[in-house]
C-alpha positions in Angstrom: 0.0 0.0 0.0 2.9 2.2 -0.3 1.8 3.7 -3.6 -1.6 4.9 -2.0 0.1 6.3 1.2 2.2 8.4 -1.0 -0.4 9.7 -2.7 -1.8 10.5 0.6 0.6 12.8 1.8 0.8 14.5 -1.9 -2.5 15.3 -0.8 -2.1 16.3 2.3 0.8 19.0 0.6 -1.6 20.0 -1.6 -4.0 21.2 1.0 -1.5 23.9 1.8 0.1 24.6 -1.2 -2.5 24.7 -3.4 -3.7 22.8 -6.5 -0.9 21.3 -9.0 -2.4 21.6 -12.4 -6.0 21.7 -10.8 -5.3 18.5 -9.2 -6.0 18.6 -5.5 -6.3 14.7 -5.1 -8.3 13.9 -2.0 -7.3 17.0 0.4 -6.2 16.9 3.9 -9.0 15.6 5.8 -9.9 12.5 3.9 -5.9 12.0 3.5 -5.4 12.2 7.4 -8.5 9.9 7.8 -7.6 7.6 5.5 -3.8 7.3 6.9 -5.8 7.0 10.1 -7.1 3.9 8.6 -4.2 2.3 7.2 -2.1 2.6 10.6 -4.9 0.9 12.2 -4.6 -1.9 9.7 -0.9 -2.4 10.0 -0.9 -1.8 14.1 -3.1 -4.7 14.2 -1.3 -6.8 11.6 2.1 -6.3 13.6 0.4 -7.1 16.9 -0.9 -9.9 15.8 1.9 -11.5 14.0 5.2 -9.5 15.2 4.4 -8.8 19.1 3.7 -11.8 19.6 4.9 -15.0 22.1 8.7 -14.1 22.9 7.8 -10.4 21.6 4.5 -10.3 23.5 5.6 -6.8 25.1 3.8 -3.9 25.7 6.9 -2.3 26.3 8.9 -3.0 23.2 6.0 -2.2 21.2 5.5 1.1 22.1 9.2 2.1 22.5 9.6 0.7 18.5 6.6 3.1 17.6 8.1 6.1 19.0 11.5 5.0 17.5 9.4 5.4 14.2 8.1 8.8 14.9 10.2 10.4 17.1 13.7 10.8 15.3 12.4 12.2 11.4 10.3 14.8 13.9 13.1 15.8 15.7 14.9 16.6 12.5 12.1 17.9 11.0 11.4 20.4 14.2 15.2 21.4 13.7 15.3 22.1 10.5 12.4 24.6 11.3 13.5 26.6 14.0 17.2 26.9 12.2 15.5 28.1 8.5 13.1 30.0 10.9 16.0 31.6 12.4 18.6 32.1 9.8 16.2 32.7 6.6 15.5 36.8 8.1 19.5 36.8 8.0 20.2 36.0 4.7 16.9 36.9 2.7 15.3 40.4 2.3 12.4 38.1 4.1 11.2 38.6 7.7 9.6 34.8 7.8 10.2 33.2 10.6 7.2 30.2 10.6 5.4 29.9 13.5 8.4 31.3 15.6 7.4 34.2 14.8 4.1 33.8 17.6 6.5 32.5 19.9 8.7 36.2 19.2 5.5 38.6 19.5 3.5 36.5 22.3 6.0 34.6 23.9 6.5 37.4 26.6 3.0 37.4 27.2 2.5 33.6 28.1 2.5 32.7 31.3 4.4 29.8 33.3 2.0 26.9 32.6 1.5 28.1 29.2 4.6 28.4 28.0 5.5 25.2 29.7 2.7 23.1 28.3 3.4 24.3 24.4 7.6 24.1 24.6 6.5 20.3 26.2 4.1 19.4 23.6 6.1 20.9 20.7 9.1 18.5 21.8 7.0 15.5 22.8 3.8 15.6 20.4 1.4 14.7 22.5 -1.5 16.6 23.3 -0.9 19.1 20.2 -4.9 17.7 19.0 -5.5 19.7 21.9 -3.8 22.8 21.2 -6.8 23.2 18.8 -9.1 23.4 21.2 -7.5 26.0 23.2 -7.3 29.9 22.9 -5.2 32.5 25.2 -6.3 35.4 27.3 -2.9 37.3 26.5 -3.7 39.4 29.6 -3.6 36.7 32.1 -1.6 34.6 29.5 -3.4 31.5 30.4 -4.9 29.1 27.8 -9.0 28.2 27.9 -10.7 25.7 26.1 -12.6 26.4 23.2 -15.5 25.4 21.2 -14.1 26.9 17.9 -10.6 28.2 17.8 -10.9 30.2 14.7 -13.1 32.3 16.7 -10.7 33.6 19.5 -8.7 36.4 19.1 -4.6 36.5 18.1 -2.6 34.7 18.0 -4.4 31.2 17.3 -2.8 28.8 20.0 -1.9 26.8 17.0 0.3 28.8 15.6 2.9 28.5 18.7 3.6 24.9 17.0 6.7 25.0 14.9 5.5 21.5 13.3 2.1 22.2 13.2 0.9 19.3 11.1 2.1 16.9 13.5 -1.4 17.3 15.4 -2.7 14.1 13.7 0.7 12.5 15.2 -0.7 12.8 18.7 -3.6 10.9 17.8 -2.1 7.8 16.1 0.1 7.9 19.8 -3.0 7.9 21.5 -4.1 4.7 19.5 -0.7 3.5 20.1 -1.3 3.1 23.7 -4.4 1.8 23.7 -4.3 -0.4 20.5 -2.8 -3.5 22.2 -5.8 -3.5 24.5 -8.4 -3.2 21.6 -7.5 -5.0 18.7 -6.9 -8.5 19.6 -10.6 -8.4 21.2 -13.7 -10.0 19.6 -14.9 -8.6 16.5 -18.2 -7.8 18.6 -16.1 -5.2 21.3 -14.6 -3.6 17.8 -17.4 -3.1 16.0 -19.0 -2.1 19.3 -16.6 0.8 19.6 -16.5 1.4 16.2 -20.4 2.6 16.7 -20.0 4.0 19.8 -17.2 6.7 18.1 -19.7 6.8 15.1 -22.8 8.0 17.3 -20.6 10.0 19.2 -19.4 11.9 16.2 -22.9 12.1 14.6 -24.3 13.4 18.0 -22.4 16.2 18.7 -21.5 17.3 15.1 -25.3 17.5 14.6 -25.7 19.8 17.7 -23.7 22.4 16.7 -19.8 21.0 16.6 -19.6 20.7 13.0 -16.8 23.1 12.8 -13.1 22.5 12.7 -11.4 21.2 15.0 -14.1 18.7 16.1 -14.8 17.3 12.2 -11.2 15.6 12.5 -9.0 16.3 15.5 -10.6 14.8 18.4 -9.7 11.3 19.0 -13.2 10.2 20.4 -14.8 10.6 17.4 -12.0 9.4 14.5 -11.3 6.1 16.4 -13.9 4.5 14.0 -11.3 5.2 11.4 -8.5 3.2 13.6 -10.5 0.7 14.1 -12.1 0.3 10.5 -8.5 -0.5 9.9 -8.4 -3.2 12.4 -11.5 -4.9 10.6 -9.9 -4.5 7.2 -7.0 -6.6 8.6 -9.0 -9.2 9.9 -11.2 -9.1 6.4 -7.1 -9.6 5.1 -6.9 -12.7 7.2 -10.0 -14.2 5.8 -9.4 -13.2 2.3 -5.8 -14.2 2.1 -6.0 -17.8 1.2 -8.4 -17.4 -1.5 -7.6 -17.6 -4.9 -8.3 -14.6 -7.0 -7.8 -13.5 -10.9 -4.0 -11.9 -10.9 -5.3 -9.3 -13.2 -7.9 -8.1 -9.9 -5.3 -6.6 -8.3 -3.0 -4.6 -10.5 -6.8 -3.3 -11.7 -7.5 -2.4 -8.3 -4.3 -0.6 -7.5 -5.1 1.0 -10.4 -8.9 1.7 -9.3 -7.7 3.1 -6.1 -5.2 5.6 -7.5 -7.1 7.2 -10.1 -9.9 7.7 -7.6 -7.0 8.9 -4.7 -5.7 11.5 -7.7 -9.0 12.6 -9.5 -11.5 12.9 -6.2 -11.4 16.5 -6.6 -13.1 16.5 -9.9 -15.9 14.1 -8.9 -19.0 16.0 -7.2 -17.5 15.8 -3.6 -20.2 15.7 -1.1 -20.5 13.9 2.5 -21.8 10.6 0.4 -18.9 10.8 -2.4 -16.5 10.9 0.8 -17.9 7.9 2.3 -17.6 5.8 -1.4 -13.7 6.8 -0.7 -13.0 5.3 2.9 -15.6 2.3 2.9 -13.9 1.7 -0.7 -10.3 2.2 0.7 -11.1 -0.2 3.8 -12.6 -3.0 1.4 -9.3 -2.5 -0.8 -6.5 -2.6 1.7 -6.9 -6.3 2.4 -5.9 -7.3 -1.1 -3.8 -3.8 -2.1 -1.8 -5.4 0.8 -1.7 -8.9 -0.5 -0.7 -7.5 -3.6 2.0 -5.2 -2.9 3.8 -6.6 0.7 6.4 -8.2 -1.3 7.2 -5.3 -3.6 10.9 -3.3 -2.3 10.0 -0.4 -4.8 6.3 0.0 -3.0 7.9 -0.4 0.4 10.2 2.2 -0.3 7.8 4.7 -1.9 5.6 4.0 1.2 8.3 5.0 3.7 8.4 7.9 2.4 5.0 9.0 3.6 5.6 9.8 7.2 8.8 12.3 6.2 6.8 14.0 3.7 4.4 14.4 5.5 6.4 15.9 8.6 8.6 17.9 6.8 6.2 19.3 3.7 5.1 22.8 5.7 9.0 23.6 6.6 9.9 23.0 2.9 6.6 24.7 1.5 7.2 28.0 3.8 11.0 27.8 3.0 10.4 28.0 -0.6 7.7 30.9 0.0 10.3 33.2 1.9 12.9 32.7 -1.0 10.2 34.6 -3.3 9.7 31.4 -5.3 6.0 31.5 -6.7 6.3 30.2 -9.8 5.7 26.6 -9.5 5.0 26.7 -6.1 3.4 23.4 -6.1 5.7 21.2 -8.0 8.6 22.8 -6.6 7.3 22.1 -3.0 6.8 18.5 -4.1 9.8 17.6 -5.6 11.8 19.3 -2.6 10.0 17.6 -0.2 10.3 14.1 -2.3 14.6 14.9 -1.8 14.4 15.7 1.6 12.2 12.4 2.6 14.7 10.5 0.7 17.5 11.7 2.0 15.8 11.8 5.5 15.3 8.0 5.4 18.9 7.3 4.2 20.4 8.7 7.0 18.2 8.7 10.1 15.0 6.4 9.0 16.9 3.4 7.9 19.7 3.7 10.8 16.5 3.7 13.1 15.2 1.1 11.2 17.9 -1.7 12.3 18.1 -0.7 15.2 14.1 -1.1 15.8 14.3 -4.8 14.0 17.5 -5.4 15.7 15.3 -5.3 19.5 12.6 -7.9 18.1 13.7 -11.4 18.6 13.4 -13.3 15.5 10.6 -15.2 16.0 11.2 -18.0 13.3 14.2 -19.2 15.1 12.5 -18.8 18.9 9.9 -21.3 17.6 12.7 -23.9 16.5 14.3 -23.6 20.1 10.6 -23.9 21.4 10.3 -27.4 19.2 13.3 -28.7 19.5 12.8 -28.5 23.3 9.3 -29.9 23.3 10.4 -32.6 21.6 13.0 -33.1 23.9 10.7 -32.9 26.5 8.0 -35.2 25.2 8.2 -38.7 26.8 
C-alpha cells in the first residue's frame, strides 16, 4: 500500500500549497483519515503477527513506535527553528514560521503556558489539543474552546513550529491503547466502532460541526483506527483465496485514479464515504498485492517524512520569493528531503528497531526442539 500512502501525503501538501495543475487529489481531511485507517490496519497486523509470544511486550511495542516517529520529527522540528531563524539573516524576508508567535506572544504567556506548548512541541502529544485551546494574553493562560478560529490573536496553534504533527498525537493515542483493543472480539470492535460513530454524529449534529471537532478529536476518528483493524481481519480471511492476478493490479489502479482525480468528482459527505468504505474494502488485497514489492515499500516509507517535513519545505520556498511553480517545486523538494531523510536517520533507526525484536522464526525452532526433547 505504499503507492496509496504516497499519494496521501501529496494530498495532504496539496491542502496547503495549493492545486498542481488543478489536481488537489483527495485533500487533507480524507488524507489524514484515510492514513488513520491504514495505521490501524498495519498496528493490528504487527500485533498480531510481530508482538507476539517471545515479543509479546507492551513495552517493546510502544518504545519501537516512538522510535518510528520520534527521530524524522526531531529533525524535522530542527530544520524549522534553524531556517526560521537564519532565513531573516540571509533573505530580504522577515519569515520566521510559526516562531514568529512564539517572538511577539511569547513574553505574554504565562508559566504553565509556555511550559505546556515548549513540552508538547518537543513531545507531540496533546498538540490535537492545542486546537481546542485559545489565550487570554492578559492573564496569558490558555481556555478551552468550542471553535478556535473564533478567539482572538494569535491562534494557540500557531505556537507549533511542526504544526501538522497534530494528527501524530492521535495515532500515539491509539498506540497506547491499541494492544488493549485490537486483539478483542470482533463484537467489542465493531461495538466501539459505533460507539465513536454516534458519538461523532451526536455532537457534530448539535452544533460541533466546525473544525477542530470534524477531524481532531480522538473520540470521534477512532472509528477510522479501528475500520482498519476490521480490514486486517477481512485480510486474514481473504488471504487464502484464490483470486484472478489481473484483480489486483486493476484495483491498484482503481484506487489511484480515484485517490488522484476525487477533486473532480462531485464531492459531497456521500462521495466521501464511497472513498473510505472503498479504501477499507481494498486494503486487504492492495496489501496482499503489494507486501512483497521493495520499490512499493520504499515509496511508502516515504510517507511519514513527507508528510512531517512538507510545511518547513513549503514555507522555505515561500520566503525565498519562489511562486512560480510553487506546487511542483514544494513537491519535488519535499520528495529529496524524505529521501534523503530516510537514508540517514530512517533506515539507521530502522535496524536498530528490528534489531530489538527477537526473530521469531528461530524462537519457535528452540521452542520445538525442546518440546520434543521434553516429550516422553
Amino acid at each position: 500500500m505504499g503507492l496509496l500512502r504516497f499519494l496521501l501525503a501529496v494530498s495532504v501538501i496539496l491542502a496547503h500549497a495549493g492545486k498542481l495543475f488543478g489536481f488537489e487529489f483527495v485533500g487533507g481531511r480524507i488524507a489524514v483519515e484515510t492514513f488513520f485507517m491504514i495505521s490501524g490496519f498495519y498496528i493490528t497486523l504487527i500485533l498480531n503477527e510481530k508482538y507476539i509470544k517471545a515479543n509479546n511486550s507492551y513495552k517493546l511495542f510502544i518504545t519501537n513506535r516512538f522510535l518510528r516517529l520520534y527521530p524524522l520529527y526531531w529533525v524535522a522540528l530542527i530544520l524549522t527553528l534553524i531556517c526560521a531563524a537564519f532565513i531573516p539573516n540571509y533573505t530580504a524576508n522577515s519569515y520566521m514560521g510559526n516562531l514568529g508567535s512564539w517572538a511577539a506572544y511569547g513574553k505574554s504567556l504565562s508559566f504553565s503556558s509556555g511550559f505546556f506548548l515548549v513540552v508538547t512541541n518537543i513531545f507531540l502529544f496533546f498538540q490535537d489539543v492545542i486546537y481546542f485551546l485559545g489565550i487570554n494574553l492578559k492573564s496569558g493562560l490558555l481556555f478551552l474552546t468550542s471553535n478556535f478560529y473564533n478567539t482572538k490573536p494569535p491562534l494557540v496553534y500557531t505556537f507549533l513550529l511542526v504544526p501538522q504533527a497534530w494528527s501524530i498525537s492521535l495515532e500515539l493515542m491509539f498506540y497506547l491503547i491499541a494492544p488493549f483493543i485490537v486483539r478483542r472480539k470482533y463484537v467489542i470492535i465493531i461495538t466501539l466502532i459505533i460507539a465513536s460513530v454516534a458519538l461523532k454524529t451526536y455532537f457534530l449534529g448539535h452544533g460541533l460541526n466546525n473544525d477542530p471537532w470534524v477531524y481532531r478529536f480522538f473520540p470521534f476518528e477512532l472509528m477510522f483506527f479501528l475500520l482498519g483493524t476490521l480490514s486486517y481481519y477481512l485480510y486474514r480471511k481473504v488471504k487464502d483465496i484464490k483470486i484472478p492476478r489481473f484483480i489486483y493490479p486493476a484495483l491498484l489502479i482503481f484506487i489511484g485514479v480515484f485517490t488522484v482525480c476525487f477533486s473532480f468528482i462531485s464531492v459531497t459527505f456521500f462521495t466521501y464515504r464511497i472513498y473510505i468504505v472503498t479504501v477499507f474494502l481494498s486494503m486487504p488485497f492492495l496489501f496482499s498485492y503489494t507486501k512483497k514489492f521493495k520499490l512499493d515499500k520504499f515509496i511508502g516509507e516515504l510517507s511519514y517524512p513527507i508528510y512531517i517535513t512538507h510545511m518547513l519545505v513549503f514555507n522555505t520556498v515561500k520566503a525565498l520569493g519562489i511562486t512560480h511553480n510553487l506546487q511542483l517545486i514544494t513537491i519535488f523538494a519535499t520528495i529529496i528531503l524524505s529521501i534523503i531523510l530516510v537514508k540517514l536517520v530512517g533506515d539507521p533507526i530502522e535496524r536498530l528497531r528490528q534489531a530489538r525484536v527477537k526473530d521469531q522464526k528461530g524462537v519457535d525452532k528452540v521452542a520445538d526442539a525442546l518440546s520434543v526433547k521434553l516429550m516422553p
